[in-house]
Jmol script that loads the backbone (N, CA, C; Angstrom):
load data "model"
ATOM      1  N   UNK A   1     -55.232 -33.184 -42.284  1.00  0.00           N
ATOM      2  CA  UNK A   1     -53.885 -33.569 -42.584  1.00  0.00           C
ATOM      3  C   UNK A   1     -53.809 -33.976 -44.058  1.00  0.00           C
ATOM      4  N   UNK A   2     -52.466 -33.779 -44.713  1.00  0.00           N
ATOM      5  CA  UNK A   2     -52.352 -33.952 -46.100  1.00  0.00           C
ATOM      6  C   UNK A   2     -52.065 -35.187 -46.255  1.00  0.00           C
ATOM      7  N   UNK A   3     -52.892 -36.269 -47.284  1.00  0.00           N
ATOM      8  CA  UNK A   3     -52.504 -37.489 -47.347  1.00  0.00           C
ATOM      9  C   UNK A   3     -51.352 -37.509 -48.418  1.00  0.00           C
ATOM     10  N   UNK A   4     -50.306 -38.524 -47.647  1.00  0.00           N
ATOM     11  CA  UNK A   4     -49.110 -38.715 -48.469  1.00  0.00           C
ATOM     12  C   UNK A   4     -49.365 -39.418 -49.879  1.00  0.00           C
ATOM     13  N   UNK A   5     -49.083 -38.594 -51.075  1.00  0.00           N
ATOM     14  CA  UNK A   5     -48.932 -39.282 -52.147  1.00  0.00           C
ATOM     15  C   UNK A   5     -47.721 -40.244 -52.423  1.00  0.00           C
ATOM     16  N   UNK A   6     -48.267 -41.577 -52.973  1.00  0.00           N
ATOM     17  CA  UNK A   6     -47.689 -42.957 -53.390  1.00  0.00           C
ATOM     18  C   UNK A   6     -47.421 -43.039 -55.199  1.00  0.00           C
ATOM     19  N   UNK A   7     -46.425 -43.461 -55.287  1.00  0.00           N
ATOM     20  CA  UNK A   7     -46.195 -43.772 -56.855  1.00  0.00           C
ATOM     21  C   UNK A   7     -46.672 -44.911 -57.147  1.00  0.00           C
ATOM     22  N   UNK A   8     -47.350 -44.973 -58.603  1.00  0.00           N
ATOM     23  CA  UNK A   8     -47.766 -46.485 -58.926  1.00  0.00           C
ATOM     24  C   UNK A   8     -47.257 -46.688 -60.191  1.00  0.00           C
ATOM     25  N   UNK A   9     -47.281 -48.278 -60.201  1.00  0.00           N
ATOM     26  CA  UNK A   9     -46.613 -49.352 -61.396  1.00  0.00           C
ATOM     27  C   UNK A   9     -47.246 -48.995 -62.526  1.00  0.00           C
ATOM     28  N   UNK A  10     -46.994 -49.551 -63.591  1.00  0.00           N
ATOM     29  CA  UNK A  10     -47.214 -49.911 -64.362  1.00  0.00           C
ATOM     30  C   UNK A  10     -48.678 -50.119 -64.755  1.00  0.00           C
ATOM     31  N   UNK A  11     -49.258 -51.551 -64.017  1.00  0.00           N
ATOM     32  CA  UNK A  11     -50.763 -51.224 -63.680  1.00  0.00           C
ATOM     33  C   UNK A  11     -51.368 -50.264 -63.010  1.00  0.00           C
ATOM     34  N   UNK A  12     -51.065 -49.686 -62.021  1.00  0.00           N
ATOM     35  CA  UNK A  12     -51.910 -48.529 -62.271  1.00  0.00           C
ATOM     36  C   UNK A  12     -51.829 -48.758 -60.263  1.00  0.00           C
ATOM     37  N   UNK A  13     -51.412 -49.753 -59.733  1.00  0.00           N
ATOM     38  CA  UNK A  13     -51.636 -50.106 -58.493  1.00  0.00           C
ATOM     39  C   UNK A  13     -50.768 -49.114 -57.409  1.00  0.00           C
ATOM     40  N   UNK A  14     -51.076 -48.704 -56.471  1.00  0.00           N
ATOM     41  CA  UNK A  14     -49.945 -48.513 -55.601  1.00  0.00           C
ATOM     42  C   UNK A  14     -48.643 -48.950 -54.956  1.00  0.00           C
ATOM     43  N   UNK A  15     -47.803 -48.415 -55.073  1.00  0.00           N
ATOM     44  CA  UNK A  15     -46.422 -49.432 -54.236  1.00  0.00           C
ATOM     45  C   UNK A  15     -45.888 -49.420 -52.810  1.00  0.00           C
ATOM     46  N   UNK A  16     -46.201 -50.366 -52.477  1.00  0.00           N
ATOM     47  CA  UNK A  16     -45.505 -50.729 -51.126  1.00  0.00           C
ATOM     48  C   UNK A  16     -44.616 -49.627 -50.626  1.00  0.00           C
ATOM     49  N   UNK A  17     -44.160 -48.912 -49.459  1.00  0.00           N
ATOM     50  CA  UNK A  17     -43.312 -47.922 -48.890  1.00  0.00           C
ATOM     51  C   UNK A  17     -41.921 -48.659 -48.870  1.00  0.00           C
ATOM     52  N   UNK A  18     -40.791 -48.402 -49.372  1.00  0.00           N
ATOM     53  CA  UNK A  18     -39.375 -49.339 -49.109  1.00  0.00           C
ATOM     54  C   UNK A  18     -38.890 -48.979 -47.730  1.00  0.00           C
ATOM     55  N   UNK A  19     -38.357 -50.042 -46.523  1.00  0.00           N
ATOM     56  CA  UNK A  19     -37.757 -49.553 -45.638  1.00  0.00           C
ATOM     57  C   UNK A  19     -36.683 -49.076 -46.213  1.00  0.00           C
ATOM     58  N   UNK A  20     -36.462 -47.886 -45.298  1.00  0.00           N
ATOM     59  CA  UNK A  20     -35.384 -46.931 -44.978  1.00  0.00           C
ATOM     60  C   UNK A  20     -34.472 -47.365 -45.346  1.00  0.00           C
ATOM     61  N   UNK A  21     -33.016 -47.291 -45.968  1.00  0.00           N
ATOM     62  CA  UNK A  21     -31.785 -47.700 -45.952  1.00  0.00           C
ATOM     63  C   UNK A  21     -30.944 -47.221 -44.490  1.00  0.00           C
ATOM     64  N   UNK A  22     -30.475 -48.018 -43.830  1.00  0.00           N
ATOM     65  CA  UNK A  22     -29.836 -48.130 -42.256  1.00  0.00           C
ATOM     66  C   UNK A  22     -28.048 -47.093 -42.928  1.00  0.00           C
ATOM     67  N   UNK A  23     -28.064 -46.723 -41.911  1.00  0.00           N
ATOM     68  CA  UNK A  23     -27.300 -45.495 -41.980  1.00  0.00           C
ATOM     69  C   UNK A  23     -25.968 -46.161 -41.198  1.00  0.00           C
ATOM     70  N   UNK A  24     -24.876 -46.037 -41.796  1.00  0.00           N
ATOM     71  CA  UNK A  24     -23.602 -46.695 -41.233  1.00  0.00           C
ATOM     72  C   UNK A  24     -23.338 -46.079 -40.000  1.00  0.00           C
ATOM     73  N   UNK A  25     -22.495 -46.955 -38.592  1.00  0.00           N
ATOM     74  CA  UNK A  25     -22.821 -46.534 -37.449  1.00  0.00           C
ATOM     75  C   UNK A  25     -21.389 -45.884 -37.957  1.00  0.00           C
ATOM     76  N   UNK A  26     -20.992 -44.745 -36.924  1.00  0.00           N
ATOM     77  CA  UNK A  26     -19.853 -43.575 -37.098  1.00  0.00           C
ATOM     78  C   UNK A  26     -19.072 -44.714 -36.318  1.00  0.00           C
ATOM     79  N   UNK A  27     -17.612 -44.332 -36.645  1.00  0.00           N
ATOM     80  CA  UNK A  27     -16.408 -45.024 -36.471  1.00  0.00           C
ATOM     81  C   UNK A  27     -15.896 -43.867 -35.040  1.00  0.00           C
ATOM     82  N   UNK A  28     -15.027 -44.573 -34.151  1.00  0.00           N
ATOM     83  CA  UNK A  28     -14.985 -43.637 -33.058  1.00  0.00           C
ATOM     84  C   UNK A  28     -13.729 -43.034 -33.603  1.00  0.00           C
ATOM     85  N   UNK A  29     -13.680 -41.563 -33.371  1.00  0.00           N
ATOM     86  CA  UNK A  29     -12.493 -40.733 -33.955  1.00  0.00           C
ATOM     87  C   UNK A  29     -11.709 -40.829 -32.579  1.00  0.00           C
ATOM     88  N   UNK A  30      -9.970 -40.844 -33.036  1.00  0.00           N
ATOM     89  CA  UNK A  30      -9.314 -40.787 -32.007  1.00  0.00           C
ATOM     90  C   UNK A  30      -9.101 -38.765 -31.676  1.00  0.00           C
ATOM     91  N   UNK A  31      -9.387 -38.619 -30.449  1.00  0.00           N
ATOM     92  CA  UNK A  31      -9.658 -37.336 -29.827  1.00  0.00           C
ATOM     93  C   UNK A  31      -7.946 -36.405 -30.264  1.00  0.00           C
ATOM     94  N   UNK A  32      -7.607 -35.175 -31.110  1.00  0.00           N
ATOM     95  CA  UNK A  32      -6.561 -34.533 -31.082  1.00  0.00           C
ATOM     96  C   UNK A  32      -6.554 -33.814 -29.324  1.00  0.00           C
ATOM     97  N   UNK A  33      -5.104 -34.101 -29.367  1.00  0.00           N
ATOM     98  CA  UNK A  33      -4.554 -33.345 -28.603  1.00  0.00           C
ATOM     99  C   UNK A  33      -4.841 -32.091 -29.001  1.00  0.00           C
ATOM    100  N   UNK A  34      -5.206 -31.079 -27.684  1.00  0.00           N
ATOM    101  CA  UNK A  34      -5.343 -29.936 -28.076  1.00  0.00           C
ATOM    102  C   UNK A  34      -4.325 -28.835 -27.047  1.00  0.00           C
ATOM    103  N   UNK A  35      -3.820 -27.659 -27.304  1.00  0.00           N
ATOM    104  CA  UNK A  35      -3.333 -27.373 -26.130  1.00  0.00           C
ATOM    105  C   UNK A  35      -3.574 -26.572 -25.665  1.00  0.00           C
ATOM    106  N   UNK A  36      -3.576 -26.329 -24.424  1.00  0.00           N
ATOM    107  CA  UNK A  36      -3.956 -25.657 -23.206  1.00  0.00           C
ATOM    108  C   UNK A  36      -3.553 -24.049 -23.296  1.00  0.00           C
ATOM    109  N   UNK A  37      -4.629 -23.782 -23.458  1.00  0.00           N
ATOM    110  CA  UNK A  37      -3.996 -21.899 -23.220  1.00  0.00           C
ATOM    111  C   UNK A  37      -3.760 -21.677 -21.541  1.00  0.00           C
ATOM    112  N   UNK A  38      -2.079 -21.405 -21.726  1.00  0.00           N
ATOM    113  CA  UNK A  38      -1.447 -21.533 -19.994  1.00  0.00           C
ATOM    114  C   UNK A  38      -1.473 -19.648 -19.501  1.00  0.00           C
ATOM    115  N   UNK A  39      -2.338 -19.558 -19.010  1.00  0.00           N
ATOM    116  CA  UNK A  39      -2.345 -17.903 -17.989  1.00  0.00           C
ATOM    117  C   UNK A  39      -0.857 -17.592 -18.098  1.00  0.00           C
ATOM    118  N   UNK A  40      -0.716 -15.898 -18.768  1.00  0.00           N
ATOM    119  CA  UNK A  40       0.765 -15.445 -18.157  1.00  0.00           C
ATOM    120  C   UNK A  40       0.614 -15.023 -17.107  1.00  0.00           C
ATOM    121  N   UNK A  41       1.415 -15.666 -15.952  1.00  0.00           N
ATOM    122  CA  UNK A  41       1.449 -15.474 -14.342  1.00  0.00           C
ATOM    123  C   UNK A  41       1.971 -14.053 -14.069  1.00  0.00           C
ATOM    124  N   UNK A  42       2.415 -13.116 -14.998  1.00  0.00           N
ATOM    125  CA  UNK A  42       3.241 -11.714 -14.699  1.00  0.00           C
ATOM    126  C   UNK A  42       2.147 -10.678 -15.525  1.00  0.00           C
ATOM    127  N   UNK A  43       0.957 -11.720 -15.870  1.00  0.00           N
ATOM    128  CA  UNK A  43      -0.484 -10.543 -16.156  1.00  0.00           C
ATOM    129  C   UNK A  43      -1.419 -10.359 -15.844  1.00  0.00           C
ATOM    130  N   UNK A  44      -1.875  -9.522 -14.867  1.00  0.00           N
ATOM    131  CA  UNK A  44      -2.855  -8.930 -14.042  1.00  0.00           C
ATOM    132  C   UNK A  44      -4.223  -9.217 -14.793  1.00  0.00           C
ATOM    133  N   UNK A  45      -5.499  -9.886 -14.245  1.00  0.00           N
ATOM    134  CA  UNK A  45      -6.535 -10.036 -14.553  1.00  0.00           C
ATOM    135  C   UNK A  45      -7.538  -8.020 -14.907  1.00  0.00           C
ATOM    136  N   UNK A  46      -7.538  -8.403 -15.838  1.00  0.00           N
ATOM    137  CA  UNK A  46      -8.158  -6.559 -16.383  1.00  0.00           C
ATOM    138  C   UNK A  46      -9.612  -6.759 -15.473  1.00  0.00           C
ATOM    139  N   UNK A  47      -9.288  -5.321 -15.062  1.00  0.00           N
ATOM    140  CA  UNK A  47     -10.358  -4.777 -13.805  1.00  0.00           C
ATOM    141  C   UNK A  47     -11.683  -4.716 -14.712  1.00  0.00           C
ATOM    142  N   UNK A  48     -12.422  -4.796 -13.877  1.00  0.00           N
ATOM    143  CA  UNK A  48     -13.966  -4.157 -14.508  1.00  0.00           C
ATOM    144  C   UNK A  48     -14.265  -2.531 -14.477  1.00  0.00           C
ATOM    145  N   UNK A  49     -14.894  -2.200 -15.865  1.00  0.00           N
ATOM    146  CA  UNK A  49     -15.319  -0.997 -15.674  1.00  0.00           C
ATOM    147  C   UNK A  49     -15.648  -0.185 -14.562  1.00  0.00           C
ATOM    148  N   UNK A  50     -16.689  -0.826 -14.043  1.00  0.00           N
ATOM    149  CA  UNK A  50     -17.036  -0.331 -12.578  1.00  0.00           C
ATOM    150  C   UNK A  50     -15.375   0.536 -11.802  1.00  0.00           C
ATOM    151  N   UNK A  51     -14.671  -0.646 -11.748  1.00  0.00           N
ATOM    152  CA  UNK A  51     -13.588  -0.201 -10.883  1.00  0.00           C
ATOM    153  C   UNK A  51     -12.696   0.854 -11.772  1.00  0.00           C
ATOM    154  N   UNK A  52     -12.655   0.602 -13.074  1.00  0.00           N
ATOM    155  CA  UNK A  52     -11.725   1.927 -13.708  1.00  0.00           C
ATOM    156  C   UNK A  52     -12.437   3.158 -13.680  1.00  0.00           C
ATOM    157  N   UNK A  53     -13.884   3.075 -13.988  1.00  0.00           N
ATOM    158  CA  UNK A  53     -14.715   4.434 -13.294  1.00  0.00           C
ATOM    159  C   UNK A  53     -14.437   4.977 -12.212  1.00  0.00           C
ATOM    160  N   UNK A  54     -14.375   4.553 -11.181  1.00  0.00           N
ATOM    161  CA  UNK A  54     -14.495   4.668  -9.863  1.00  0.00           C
ATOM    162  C   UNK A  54     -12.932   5.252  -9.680  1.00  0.00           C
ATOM    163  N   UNK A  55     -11.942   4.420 -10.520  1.00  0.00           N
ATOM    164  CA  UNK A  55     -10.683   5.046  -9.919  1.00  0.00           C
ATOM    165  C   UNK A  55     -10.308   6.447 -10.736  1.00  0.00           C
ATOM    166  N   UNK A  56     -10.816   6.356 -12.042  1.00  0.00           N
ATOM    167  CA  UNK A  56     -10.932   7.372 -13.029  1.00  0.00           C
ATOM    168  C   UNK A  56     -11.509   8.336 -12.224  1.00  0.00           C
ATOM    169  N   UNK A  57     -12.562   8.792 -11.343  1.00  0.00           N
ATOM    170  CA  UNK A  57     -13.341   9.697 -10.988  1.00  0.00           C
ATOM    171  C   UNK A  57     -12.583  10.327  -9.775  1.00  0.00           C
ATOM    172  N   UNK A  58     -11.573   9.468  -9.237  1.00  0.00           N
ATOM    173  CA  UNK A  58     -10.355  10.151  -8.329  1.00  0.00           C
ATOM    174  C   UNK A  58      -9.397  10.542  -8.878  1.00  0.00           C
ATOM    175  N   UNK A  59      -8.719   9.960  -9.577  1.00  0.00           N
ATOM    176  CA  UNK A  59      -8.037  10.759 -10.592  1.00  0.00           C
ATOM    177  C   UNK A  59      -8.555  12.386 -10.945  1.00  0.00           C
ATOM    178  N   UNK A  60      -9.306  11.980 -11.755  1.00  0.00           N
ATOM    179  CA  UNK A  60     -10.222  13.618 -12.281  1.00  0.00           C
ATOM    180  C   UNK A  60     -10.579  14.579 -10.745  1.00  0.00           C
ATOM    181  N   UNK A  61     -11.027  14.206  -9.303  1.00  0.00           N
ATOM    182  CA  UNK A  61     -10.974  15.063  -8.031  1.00  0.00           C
ATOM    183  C   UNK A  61      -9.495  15.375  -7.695  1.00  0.00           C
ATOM    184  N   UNK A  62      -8.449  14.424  -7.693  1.00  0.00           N
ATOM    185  CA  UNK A  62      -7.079  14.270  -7.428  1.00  0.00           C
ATOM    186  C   UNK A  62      -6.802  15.854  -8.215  1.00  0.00           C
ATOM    187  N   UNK A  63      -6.891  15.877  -9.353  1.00  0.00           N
ATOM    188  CA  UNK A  63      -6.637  17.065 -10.720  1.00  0.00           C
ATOM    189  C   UNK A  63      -6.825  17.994 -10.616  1.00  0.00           C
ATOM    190  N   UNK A  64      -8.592  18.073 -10.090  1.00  0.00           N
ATOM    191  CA  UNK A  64      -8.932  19.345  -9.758  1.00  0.00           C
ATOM    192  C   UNK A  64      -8.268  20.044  -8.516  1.00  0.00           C
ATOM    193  N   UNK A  65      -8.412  19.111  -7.801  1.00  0.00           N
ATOM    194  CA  UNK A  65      -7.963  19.861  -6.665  1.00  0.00           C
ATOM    195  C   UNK A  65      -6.605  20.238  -6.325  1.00  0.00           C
ATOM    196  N   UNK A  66      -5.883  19.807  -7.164  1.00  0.00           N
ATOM    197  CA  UNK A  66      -4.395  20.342  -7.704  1.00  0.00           C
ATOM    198  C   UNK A  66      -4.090  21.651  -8.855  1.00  0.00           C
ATOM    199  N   UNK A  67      -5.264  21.692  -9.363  1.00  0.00           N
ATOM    200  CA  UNK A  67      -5.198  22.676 -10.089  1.00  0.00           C
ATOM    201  C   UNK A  67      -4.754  22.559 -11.431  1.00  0.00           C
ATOM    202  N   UNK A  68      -4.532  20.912 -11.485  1.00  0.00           N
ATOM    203  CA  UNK A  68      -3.923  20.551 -12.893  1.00  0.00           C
ATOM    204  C   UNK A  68      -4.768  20.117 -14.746  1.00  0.00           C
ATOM    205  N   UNK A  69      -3.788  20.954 -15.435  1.00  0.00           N
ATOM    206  CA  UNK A  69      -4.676  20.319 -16.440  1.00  0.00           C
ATOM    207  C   UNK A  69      -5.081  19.102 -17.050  1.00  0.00           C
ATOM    208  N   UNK A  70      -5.662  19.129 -17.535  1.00  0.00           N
ATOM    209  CA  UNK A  70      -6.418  17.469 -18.190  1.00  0.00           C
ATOM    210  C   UNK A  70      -7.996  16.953 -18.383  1.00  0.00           C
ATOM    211  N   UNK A  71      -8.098  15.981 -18.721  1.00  0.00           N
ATOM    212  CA  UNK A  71      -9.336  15.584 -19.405  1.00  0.00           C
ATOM    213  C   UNK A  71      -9.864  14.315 -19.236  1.00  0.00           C
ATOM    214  N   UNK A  72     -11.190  14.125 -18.957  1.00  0.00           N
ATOM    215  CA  UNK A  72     -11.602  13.128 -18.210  1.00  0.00           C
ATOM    216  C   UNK A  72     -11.125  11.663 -19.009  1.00  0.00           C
ATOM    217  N   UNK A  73     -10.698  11.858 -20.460  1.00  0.00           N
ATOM    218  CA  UNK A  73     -10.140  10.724 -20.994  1.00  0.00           C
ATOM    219  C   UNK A  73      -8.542  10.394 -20.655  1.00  0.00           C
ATOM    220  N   UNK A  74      -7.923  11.224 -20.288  1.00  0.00           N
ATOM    221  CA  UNK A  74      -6.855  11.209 -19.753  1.00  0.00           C
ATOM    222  C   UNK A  74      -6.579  10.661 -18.477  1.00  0.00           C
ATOM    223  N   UNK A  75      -7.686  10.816 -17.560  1.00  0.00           N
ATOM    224  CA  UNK A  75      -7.827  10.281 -16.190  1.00  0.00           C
ATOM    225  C   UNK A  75      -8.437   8.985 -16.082  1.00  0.00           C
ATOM    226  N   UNK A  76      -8.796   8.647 -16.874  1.00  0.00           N
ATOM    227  CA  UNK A  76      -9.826   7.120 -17.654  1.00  0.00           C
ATOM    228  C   UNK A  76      -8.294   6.183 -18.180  1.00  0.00           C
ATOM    229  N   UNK A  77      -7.405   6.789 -18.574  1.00  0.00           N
ATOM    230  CA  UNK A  77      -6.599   6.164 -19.272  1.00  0.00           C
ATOM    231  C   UNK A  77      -5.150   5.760 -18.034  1.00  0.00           C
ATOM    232  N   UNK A  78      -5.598   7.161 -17.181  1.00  0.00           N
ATOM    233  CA  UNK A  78      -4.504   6.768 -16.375  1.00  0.00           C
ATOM    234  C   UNK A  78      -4.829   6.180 -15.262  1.00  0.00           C
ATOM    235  N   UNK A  79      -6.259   5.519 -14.650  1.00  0.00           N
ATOM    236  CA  UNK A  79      -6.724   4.443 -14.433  1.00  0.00           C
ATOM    237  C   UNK A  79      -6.541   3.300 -14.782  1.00  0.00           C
ATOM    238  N   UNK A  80      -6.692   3.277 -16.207  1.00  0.00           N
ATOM    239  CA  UNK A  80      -6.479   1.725 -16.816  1.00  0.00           C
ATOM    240  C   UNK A  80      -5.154   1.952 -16.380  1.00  0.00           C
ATOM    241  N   UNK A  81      -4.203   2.113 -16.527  1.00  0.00           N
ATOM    242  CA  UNK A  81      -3.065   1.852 -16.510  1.00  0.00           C
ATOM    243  C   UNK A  81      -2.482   1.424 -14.854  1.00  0.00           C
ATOM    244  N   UNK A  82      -2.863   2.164 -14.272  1.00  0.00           N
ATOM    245  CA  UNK A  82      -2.700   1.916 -13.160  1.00  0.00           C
ATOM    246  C   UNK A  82      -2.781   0.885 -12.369  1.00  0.00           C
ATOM    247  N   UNK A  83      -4.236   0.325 -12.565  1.00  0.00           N
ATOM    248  CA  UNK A  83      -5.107  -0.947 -12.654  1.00  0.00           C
ATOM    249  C   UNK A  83      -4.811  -2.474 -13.080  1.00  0.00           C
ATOM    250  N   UNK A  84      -3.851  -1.951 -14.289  1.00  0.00           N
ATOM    251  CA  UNK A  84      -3.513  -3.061 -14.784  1.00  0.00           C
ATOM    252  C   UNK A  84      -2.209  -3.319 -14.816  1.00  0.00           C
ATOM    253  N   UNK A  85      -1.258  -2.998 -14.289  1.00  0.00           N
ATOM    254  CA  UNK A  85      -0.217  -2.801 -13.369  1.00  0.00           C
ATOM    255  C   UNK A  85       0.030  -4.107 -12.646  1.00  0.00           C
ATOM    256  N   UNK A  86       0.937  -4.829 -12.754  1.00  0.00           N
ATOM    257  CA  UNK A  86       0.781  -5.928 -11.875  1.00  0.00           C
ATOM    258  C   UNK A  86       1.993  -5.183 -10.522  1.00  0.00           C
ATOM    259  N   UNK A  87       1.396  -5.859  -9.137  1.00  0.00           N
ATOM    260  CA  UNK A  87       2.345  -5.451  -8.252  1.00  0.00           C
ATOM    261  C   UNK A  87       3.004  -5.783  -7.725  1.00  0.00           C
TER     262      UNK A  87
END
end "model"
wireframe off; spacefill off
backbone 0.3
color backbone group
């Protein structure tokens, strides 16, 4: 271990370590009001991937088997939408 070097006087002696200076105790802060982020009740909690996949992938069978055109981002999109739809 590294021994701590000490400053010396004048003579040549070592000096005593000074206690610490005591650190002012914190003052209690009065707490701000903060406000509440309130849920819009007329907005549907957004689905999880899982479930827009899943509905996306009927969509895209729904298509085919209609014979209609489109694209798997199109059927992804008209999932989300669907999904997030409040009812």
């Amino acid at each position: 271990m590294a021994a701590k070097k000490t400053a010396k006087t004048a003579e040549g002696s070592a000096e005593t370590p000074k206690p610490a200076a005591k650190k002012a105790a914190k003052k209690p802060t009065a707490k701000k009001a903060t406000a509440k982020k309130v849920a819009n009740p007329s907005a549907a909690p957004k689905p999880s991937i899982d479930i827009i996949a899943r509905a996306a992938y009927l969509n895209y069978r729904r298509r085919v088997e209609q014979g209609l055109p489109g694209d798997p981002h199109g059927d992804w999109l008209e999932a989300e939408e669907k999904l997030s739809r409040p009812d």
